[in-house]
One Martini backbone bead per residue (centre of mass of N, CA, C, O) as a GRO file, in nm:
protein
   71
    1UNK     BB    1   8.555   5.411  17.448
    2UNK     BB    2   8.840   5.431  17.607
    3UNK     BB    3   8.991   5.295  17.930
    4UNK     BB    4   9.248   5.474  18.054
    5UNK     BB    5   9.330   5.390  18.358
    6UNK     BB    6   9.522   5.174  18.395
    7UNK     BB    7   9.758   5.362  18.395
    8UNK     BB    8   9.704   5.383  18.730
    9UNK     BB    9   9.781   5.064  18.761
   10UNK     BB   10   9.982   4.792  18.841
   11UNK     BB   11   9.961   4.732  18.491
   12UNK     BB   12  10.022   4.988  18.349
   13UNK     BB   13  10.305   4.917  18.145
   14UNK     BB   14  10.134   4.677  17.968
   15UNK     BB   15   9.940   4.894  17.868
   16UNK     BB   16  10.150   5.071  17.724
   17UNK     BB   17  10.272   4.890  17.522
   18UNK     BB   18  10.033   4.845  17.357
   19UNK     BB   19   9.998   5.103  17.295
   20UNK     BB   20  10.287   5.166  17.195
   21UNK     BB   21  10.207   4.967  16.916
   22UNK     BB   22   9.977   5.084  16.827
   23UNK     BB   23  10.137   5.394  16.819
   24UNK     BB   24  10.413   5.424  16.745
   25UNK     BB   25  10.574   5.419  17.092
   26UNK     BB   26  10.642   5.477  17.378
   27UNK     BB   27  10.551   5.389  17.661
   28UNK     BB   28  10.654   5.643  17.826
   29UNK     BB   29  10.502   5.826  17.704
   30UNK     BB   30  10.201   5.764  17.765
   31UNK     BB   31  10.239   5.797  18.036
   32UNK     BB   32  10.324   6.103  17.995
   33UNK     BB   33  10.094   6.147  17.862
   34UNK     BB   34   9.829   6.079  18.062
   35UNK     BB   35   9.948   6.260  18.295
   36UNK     BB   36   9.904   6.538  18.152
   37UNK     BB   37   9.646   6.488  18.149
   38UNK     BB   38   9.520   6.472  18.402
   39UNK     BB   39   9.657   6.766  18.485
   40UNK     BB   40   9.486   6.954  18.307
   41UNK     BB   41   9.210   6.840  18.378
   42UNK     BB   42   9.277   6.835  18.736
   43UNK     BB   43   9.331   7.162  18.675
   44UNK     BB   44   9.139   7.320  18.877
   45UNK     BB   45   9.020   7.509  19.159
   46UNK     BB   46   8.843   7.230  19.190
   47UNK     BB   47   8.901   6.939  19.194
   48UNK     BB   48   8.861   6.624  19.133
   49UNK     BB   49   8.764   6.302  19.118
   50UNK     BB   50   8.920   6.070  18.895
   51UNK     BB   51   8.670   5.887  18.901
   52UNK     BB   52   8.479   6.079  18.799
   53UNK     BB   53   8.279   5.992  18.525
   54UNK     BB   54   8.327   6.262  18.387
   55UNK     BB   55   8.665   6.310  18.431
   56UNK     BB   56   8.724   6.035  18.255
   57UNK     BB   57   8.546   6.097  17.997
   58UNK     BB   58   8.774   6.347  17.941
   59UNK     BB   59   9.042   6.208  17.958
   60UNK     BB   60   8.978   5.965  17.736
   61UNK     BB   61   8.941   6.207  17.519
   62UNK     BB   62   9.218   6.347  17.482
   63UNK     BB   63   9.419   6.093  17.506
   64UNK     BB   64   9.314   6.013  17.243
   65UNK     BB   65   9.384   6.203  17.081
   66UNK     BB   66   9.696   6.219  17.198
   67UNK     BB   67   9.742   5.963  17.007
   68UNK     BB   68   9.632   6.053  16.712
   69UNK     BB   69   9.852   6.286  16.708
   70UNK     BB   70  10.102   6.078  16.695
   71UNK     BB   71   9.994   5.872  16.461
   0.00000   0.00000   0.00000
């Protein structure tokens, strides 16, 4: 499974390229694409950690969906 945290740090437009090239996508799409996961997924009564690696390996299973459902 990739890790798409990088989406979060200051290389993220660079990944989110790869990503949209590989995805046949606008790099925005990408960004706001993983940007809404992040929200939905730590939009919960008690929000967690970005880095905690439950909620990292749930952001990165979803996203990964959400590349291959537009692919």
């Amino acid at each position: 499974m990739t890790d798409y945290s990088a989406l979060l740090g200051p290389d993220r437009y660079d990944f989110a390229v790869r990503l949209a090239t590989q995805y046949h996508l606008d790099p925005s799409q990408v960004l706001f694409g993983y940007l809404q996961v992040v929200s939905e997924v730590s939009d919960t009564d008690q929000p967690g950690d970005i880095h905690d690696p439950k909620l990292v390996k749930v952001i990165n299973e979803q996203f990964d969906h959400f590349l291959k459902q537009r692919h």
